[in-house]
N, C-alpha and C positions, 0 to 999 in steps of 0.2 A: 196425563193424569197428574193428581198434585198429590202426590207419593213422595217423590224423591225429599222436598224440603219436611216433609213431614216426619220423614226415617231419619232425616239427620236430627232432627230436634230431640224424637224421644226419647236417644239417649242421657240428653239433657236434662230429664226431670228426675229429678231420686224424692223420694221422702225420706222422711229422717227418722232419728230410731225412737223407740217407744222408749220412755221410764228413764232407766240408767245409761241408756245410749247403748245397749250391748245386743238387743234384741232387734232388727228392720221390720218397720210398721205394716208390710205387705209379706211378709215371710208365708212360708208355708205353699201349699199345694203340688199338683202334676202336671207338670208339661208332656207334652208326648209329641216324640214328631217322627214322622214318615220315610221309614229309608225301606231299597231295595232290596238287599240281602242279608243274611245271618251272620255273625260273629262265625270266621273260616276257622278261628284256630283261637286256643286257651292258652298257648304258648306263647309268653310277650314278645321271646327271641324271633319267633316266624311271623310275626303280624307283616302282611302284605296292601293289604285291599285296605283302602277308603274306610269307609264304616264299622270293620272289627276296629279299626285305629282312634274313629271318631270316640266310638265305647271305652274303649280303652283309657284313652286322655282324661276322662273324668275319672277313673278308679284310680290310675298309677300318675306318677309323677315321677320325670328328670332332674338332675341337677339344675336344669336350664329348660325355660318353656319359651314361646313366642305371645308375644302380646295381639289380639286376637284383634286389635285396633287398626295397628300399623305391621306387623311380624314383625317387630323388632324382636334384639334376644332379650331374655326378662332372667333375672335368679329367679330359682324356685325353691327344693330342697338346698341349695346352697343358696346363701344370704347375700354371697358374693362371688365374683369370679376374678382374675386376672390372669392375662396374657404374658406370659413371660420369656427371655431365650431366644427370639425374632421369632416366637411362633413355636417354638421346639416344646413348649411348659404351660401347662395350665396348673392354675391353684385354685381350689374349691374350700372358701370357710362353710362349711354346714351350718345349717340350721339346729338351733336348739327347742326342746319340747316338742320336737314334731313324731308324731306316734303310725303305725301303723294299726291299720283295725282289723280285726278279724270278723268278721261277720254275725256269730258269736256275740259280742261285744267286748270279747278281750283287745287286749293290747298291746304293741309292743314298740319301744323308746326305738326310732331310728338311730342308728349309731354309724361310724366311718366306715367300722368294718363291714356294714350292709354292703357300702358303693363297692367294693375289692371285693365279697359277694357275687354281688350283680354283675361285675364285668365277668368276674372267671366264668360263670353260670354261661355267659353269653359266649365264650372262646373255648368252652370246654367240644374235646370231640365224641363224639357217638358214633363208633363206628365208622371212622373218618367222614363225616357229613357235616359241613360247614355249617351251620346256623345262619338265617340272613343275618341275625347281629353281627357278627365275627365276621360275614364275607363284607359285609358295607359299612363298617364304621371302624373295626376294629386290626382287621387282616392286615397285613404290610403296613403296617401304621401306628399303632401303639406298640411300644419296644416291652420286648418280654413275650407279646401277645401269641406269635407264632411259636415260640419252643414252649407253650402251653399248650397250645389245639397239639402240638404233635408228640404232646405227653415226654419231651425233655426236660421240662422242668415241673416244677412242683406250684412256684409261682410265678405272678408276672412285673418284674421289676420295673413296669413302666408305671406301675400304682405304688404310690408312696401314701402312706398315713404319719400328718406329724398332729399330734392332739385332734384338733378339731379339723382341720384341712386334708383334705386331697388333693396331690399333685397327679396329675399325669403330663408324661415324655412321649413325645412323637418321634418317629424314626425319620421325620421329613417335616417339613411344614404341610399343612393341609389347611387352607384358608375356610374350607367347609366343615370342620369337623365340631366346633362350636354347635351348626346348625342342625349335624345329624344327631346331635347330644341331643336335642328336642324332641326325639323321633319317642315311640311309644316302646321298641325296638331296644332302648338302652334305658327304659324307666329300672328307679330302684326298689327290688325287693328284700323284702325282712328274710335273715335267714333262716333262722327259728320257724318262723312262720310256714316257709316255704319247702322245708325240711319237715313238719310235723302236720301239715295239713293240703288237703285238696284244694280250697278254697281261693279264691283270689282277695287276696289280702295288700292292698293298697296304702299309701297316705291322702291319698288322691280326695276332692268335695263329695263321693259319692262310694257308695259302695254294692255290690255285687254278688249278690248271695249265688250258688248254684242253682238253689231252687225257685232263683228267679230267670234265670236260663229256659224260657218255653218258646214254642215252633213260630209264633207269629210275635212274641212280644219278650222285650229284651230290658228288665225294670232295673233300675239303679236307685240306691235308697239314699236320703240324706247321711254322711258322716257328721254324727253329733258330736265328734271331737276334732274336726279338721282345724288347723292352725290357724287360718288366716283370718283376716277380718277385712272389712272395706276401709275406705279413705275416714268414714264418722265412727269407726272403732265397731260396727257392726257386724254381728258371727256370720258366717258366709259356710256353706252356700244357704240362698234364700231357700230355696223351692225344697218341698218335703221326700219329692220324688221325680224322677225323670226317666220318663220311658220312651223306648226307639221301635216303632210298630211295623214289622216285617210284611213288606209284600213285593214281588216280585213284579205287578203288573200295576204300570201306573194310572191307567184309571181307575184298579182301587184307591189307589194312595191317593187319588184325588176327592174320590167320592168319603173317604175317609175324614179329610180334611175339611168338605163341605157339610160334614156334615159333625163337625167339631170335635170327633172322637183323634183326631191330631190335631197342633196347633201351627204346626210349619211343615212347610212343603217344597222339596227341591227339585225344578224339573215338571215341566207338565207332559202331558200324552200330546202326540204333534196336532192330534183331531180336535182338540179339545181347547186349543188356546182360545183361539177367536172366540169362542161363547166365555171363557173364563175373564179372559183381560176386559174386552168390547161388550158383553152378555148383564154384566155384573158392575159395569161403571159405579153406579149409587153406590156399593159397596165398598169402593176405593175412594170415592172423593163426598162421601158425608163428612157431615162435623159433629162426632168426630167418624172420624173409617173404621170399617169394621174388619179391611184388611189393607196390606201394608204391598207394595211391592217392592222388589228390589231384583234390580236386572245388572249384570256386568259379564264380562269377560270371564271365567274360568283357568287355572293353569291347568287344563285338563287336557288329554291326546287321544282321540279315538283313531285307533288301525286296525291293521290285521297283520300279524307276523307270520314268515314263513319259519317253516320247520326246517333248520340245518342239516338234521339228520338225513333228511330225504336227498339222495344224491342228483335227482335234478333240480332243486334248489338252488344248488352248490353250484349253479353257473349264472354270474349274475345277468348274463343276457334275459333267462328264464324271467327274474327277478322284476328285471326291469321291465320286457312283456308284458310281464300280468299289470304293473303301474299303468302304462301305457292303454290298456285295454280297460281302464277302469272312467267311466263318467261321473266324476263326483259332482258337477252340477245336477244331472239328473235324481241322483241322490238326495242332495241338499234342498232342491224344489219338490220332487214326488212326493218322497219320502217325509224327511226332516223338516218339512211343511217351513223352510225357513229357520228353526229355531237353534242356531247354531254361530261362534264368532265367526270363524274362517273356515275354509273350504280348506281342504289337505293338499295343498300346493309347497307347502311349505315341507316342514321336517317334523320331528318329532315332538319340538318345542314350540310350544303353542306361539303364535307371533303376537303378543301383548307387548305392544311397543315400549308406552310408558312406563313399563314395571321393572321390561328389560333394558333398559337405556343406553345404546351405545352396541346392541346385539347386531347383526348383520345381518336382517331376514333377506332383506333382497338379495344380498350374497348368498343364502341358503335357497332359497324360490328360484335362483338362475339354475341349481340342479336339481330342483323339482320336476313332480308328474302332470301332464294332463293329457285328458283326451285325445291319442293319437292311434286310428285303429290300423293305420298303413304302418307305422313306426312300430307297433306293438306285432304286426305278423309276420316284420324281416327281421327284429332279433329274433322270436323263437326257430324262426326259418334257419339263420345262423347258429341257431341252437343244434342245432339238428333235430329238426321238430316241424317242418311246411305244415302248413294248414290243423296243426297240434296233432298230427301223425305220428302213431307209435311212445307220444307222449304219456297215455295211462290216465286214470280217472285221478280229480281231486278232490280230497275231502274238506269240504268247514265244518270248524267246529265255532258255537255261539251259544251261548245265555238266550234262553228262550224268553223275551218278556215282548212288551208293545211295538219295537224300533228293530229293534235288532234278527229277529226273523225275518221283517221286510227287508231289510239290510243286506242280508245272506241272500237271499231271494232274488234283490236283482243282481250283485253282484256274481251269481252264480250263471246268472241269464246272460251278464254283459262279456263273461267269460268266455261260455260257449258259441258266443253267436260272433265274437270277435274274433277268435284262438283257436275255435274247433275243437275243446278239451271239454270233454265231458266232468262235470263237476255235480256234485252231489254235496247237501245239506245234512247238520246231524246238530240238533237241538239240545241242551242237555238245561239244569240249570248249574247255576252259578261256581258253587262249590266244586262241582263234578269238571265244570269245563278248566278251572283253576289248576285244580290238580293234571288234570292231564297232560294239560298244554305243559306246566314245570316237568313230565317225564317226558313229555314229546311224543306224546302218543295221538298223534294226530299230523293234517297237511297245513292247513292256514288257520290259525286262530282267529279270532275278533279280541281283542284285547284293549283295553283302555290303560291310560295313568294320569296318573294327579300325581302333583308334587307333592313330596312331601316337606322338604323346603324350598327356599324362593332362589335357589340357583339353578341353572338348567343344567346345570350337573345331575340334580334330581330325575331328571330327563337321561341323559345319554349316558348316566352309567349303567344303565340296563344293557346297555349292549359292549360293556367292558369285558375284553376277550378272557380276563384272566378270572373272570366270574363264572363260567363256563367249563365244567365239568372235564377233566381229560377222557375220562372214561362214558361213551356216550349210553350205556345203559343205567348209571345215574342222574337223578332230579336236577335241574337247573334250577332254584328257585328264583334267581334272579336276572340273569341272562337267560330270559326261557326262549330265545331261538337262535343260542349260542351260536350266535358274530363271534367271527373271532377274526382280528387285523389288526396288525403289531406297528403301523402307523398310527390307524386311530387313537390307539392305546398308550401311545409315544404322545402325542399330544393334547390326550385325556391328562396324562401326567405333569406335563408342564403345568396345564391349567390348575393343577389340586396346588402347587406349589408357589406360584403367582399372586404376587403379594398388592402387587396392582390393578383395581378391578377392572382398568378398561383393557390394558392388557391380558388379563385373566377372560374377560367375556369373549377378547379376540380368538385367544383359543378355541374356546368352547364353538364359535363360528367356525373355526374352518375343521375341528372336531366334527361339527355336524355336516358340514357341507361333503367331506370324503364318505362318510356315512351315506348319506342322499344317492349320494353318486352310486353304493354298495348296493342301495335297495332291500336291505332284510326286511324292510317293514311293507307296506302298500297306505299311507298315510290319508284317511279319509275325510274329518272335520275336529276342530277343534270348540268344545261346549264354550255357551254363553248361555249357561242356564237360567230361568226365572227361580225365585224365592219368592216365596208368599208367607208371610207369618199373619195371625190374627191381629191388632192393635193392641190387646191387652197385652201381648209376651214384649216387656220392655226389656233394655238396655241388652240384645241380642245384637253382635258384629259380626256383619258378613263380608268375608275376604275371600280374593284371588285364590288361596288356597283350601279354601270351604273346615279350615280349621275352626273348630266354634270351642269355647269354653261358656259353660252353663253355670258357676258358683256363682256369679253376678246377675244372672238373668233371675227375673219375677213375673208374677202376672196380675194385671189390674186395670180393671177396665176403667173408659176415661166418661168422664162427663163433658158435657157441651161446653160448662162455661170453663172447665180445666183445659180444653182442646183450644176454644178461643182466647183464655188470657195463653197460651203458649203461642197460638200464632201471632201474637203480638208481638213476642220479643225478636 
């Protein structure tokens, strides 16, 4: 198809502003675009999942955001950053004029003491229950942080305010901690605001009313006071309105899309490619197109985690059996009609070579799984388990939509017919399977992850032992099948502290490779999903991380002879 050179052009066209230069000549209108599940949690501190995150990122803002082009790190609420101390000191000048909104339409001046705010907000304890902000960005690692959560002190002296700046003091170097500033996890909220109202009240290109909070549809309004402007001094964001249209099942979201009531679409139904890509040619290669594609690699992990709690779990013979007894080419072919990067041979970390340059997947793939049903019956056999004797029934739990019911289906089949373990399905949706699998109220998850940034850190500190609850009748929300290995953990460490990337990646290799060898997960494909947006939704960048920012994006449909002088140049 002639897509590709097409996508890369039309971020290339802008028009230019009306009048005084302050207004963009295409401003205005609704985008909508098609995602899977509902905003999990109202709580910035708890935001886990993909899409509460994606929502998220246009209301609230970081000190620090990623550039949606290349992920670099970009200032945002601060104007600027620097590194200081080999790592031990960050200084944040803030931004001046930049307002919080209230939905309402009041307002309120972000000030320094917002950021000192926002972090105690995130390290404070409830009933000793960690925050994920406070277990992944802030716990053993910003000084002061912990005799806060444990109510020894009042503050945290690793936040300095001098006038306009923010300093923060690390207890270590942490070569990631820039990047998890990005997260939606550590955005800054108004206190005032946040103290006196329900609302989600942001600085962020859009805003969030409650009463735009409904079951299938999730509307964000233009912020007509947001700060920034574009490169020609024009108000940003363009579009008047931006809405996220919830369905669970993606041949709605497709039929949705076809029929123009969304405008992008992530991910098609595995039944449904072949008529959509091959079905629909004219509509990808007219002049101009009336849609766009774009196909890459994802940092996305689809598994299934075992439940630690369950004490036959706890022997990784077990562990590894179940890998063993698993066909993921059957999978990938029946199932997944193909639409997938890699096959789960690998680890946890998707094997995107060029992104991660210098990563050691062959080294990780040498303690990977595959199809072996003789190898998969004499460890359980060594388990103390022949023919899954005396072994006891297992449960999956799964998000019920298009894929993943078949998913559980056969892997319950390849289960029993391989292992002799009766296995049994339990469907729930999204939210529900969420929650459970963080108390561990269940045997084997289906679980997925997307990075949230572009180190595979992002990746394996999910299974950092010290993230993991001592007490196993509490939530895990972030180790949710609390691994716990104080090797692992020993060279999770080094890696945060490593100041040298290729040294640092080395780490994280033989971090995942001991991992592998442990088996908590059963690692099944890694996404290469399609995107399809209409040709009118310009200047939209789609990345490895499916992290999107919409104050730049518009929409405007092209003329023949605007399509042909562009494919000129």
């Amino acid at each position: 198809m002639r897509v590709s050179l097409f996508l890369c052009l039309v971020v290339l066209c802008f028009s230019s502003c009306k009048g005084d230069g302050k207004i963009f000549a295409n401003a205005g209108g609704k985008l909508s675009y098609g995602i899977s599940s509902p905003i999990l949690t109202q709580n910035l501190q708890e935001v886990s999942d993909h899409n509460t995150q994606m929502v998220f990122s246009q209301v609230f803002e970081g000190l620090i955001s990623l550039q949606p082009q290349d992920l670099s790190l970009q200032p945002q609420l601060a104007e600027s950053f620097t590194v200081k101390d080999n790592g031990l000191s960050y200084e944040f000048v803030l931004r001046k004029g930049v307002y919080f909104i209230h939905p309402d339409g009041s307002k309120e001046l972000f000030k320094p003491s917002d950021v000192l705010y926002s972090i105690k907000k995130a390290c404070a304890s409830h009933d000793s229950i960690e925050s994920r902000a406070y277990s992944l960005v802030f716990k053993n690692n910003l000084v002061g942080a912990d005799d806060y959560f444990h109510k020894k002190s009042n503050s945290i002296s690793g936040v300095k305010i001098k006038g306009n700046t923010v300093i923060l003091t690390l207890i270590r170097r942490d070569n990631n901690f820039l990047s998890r500033l990005t997260l939606p996890l550590c955005a800054i909220v108004s206190e005032k605001f946040d103290k006196e109202s329900d609302e989600l009240c942001g600085t962020g290109p859009f805003m969030l009313p409650s009463s735009n909070f409904k079951k299938n549809e999730i509307l964000l309004l233009k912020n007509e006071h947001y700060y920034q402007k574009d490169k020609n001094g024009c108000q940003l964001p363009y579009l008047d309105s931006l809405a996220f249209v919830v369905n669970s099942s993606k041949i709605e979201l497709l039929n949705n899309f076809e029929l123009g009531k969304t405008q992008i679409i992530t991910g098609l139904p595995t039944n449904k490619i072949t008529k959509m890509l091959e079905g629909r040619l004219e509509d990808f290669n007219s002049e101009p197109p009336l849609f766009i594609l774009h196909n890459n690699p994802q940092l996305v992990s689809n598994y299934y985690v075992f439940n630690l709690k369950d004490e036959r779990f706890k022997d990784v013979r077990v562990r590894q059996a179940f890998n063993y007894a698993i066909n993921r080419q059957k999978i990938g072919q029946v199932i997944l009609r193909n639409q997938y990067f890699e096959l789960g041979s690998y680890g946890v970390v998707p094997p995107v070579r060029n992104f991660y340059r210098g990563y050691d997947f062959d080294g990780v793939r040498k303690n990977g799984y595959y199809f072996n049903p003789e190898k998969a019956r004499q460890l359980l056999a060594e388990a103390g388990y022949p023919d899954g004797k005396q072994f006891g029934s297992v449960n999956i739990r799964f998000n019920i939509d298009d894929i993943h019911a078949a998913v559980a289906d056969e892997i319950s089949a390849q289960l029993s017919n391989t292992l002799g373990i009766n296995v049994t399905i339990d469907g729930s949706n999204f939210t529900k399977l969420t929650a459970d699998c963080i108390k561990g109220e269940g045997d084997l998850f289906r679980y997925a992850w997307a990075a949230d940034y572009s180190s595979p850190e992002s990746f394996l500190m999910n299974f950092y032992g010290k993230f993991a609850p001592k007490n196993p009748s509490q939530p895990s929300p972030l180790n949710v099948g609390r691994f716990v290995n104080a090797e692992f953990d020993n060279i999770m460490d080094k890696a945060r502290s490593e100041s040298n990337l290729v040294k640092r990646r080395s780490f994280y290799s033989e971090a995942e490779k001991l991992l592998i060898s442990q088996a908590p997960i059963i690692p099944l494909w890694y996404s290469g999903d399609i995107q399809i947006s209409y040709s009118k939704v310009r200047n939209i960048h789609f990345n490895p991380l499916e992290q999107y920012s919409f104050k730049e994006v518009y929409l405007k449909e092209w003329t023949k002879a605007e399509y042909l002088q562009l494919m000129k140049k």
